[in-house]
C-alpha positions as CSV (number, residue, x, y, z in Angstrom):
1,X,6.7,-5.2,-18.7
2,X,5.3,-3.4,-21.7
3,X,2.4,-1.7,-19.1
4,X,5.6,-0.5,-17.1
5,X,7.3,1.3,-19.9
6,X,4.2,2.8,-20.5
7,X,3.4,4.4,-17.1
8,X,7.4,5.4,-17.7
9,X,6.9,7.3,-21.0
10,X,3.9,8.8,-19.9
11,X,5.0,9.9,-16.2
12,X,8.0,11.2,-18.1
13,X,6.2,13.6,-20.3
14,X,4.5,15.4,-17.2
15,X,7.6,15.9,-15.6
16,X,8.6,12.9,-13.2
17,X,12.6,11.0,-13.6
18,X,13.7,7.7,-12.3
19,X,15.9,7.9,-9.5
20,X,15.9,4.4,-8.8
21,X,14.6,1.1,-10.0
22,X,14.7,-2.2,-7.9
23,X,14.1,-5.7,-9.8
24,X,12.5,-7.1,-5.7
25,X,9.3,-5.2,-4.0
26,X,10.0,-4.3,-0.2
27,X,8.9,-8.1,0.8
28,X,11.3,-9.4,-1.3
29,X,8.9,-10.5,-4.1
30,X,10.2,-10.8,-7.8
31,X,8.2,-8.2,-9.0
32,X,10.3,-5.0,-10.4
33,X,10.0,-0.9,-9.1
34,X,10.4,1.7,-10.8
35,X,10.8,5.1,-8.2
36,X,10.3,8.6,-10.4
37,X,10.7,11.8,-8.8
38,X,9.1,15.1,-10.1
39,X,11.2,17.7,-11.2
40,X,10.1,20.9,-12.7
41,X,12.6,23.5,-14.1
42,X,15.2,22.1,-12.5
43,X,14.0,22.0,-9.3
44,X,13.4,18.5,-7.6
45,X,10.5,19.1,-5.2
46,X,10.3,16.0,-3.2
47,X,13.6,16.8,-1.7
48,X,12.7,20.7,-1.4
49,X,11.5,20.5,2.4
């Protein structure tokens, strides 16, 4: 868990947010996800198009 808060801090400071964390991967394996999205000035660009 420690790696994960890691990646978290550091995705963080260039910009990226979580928007959604599961505790289950898509086959319904224990293992947790974190989903970030990047957002700069405001914008959100994966949700621009």
């Amino acid at each position: 868990m420690n790696k994960i808060l890691k990646l978290k801090v550091f995705y963080e400071h260039l910009g990226f947010h979580v928007y959604k964390r599961s505790e289950y991967d898509e086959q319904g394996n224990p293992y947790p996800l974190v989903y970030m999205k990047l957002d700069i000035n405001g914008n959100d660009l994966l949700n621009q198009y």
